[in-house]
N, C-alpha and C positions, 0 to 999 in steps of 0.2 A: 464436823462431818468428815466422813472420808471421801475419796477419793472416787468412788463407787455409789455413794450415795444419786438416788436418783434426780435430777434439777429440775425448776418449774413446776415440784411439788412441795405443796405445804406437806410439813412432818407427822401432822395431824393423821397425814392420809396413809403413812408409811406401814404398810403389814407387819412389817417389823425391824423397828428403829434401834434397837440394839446392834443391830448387825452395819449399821452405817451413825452410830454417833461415837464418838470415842471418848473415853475413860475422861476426858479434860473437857472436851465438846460437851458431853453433860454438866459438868461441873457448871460451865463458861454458860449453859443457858440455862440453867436450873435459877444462876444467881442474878441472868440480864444484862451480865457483861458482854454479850454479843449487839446488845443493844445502841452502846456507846458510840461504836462509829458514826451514828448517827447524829451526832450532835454536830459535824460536820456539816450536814445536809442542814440542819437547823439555822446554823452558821450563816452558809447560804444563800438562806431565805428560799430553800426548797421544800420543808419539813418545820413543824410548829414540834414544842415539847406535848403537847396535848392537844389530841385529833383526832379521828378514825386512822387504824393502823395502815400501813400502806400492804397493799396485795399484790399477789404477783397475776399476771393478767389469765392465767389457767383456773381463776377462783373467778369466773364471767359468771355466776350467779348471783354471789353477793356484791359485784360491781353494780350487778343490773337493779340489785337491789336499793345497795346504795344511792343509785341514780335517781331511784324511787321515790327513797327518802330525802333526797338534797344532801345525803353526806359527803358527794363529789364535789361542791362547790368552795370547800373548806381545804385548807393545806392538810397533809395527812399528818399525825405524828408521830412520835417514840410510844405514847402510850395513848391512852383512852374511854371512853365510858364503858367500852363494851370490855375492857380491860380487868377493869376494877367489881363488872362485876359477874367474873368467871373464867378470863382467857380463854382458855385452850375447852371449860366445858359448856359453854357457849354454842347454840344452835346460829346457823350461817343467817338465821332470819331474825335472830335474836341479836346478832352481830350489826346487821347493819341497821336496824331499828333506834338499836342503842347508839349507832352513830348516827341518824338520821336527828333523835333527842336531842345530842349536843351539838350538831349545826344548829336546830333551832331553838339553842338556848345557851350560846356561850355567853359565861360568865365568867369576871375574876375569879368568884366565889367558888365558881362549878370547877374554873383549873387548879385553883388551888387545894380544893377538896378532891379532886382526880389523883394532883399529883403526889399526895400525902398520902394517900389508897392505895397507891400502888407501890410505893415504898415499903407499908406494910404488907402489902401481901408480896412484895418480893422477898421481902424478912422470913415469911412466913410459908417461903413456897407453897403459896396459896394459887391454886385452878393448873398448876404446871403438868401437862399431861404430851407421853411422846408418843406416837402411834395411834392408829384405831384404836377405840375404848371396846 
């Protein structure tokens, strides 16, 4: 992102994100390498590798949602159900639903079926969308 990009918004929301991601910034999220730092947090013990993604506190809808669904009570992580099935075209209610699901049903089976999903669809630049649709 540059420098000008606006903060405290998701990119989702950006009228127009060409004009604040740069030629590399696309590359770096397109492929989830922005993602990495995060395994830091994981490190931690702040951040799980599979979770509800973490929000930034300006998305108070899908918190509240979340909240709804018990997906707050779980560590957030790098990826996740609502991840795997659509990222970015994902409704904010479909979003927290699907992590509402995986709070009440983590499994080994279910993270390691996540985390194998989202591998391929980062292969596959699958659901990756920047701006309003």
């Amino acid at each position: 992102m540059n420098k000008n990009a606006p903060h405290q918004m998701a990119t989702e929301n950006f009228d127009n994100p060409e004009k604040y991601i740069t030629t590399v910034g696309k590359v770096i999220r397109k492929t989830s390498l922005d993602e990495l730092p995060q395994l830091f947090n994981v490190l931690k013990g702040d951040m799980s590798i599979i979770g509800p993604r973490p929000l930034i506190p300006a998305e108070k809808d899908v918190l509240a949602m979340r909240d709804e669904y018990g997906a707050s009570r779980i560590l957030p992580g790098i990826t996740g159900l609502a991840q795997v099935h659509g990222r970015d075209e994902v409704t904010d209610e479909n979003k927290a639903s699907y992590d509402g699901k995986y709070a009440l049903n983590i499994s080994l089976f279910l993270d390691i079926s996540i985390f194998f999903k989202t591998i391929f669809d980062v292969i596959r630049s699958r659901g990756i969308h920047e701006g309003k649709q």
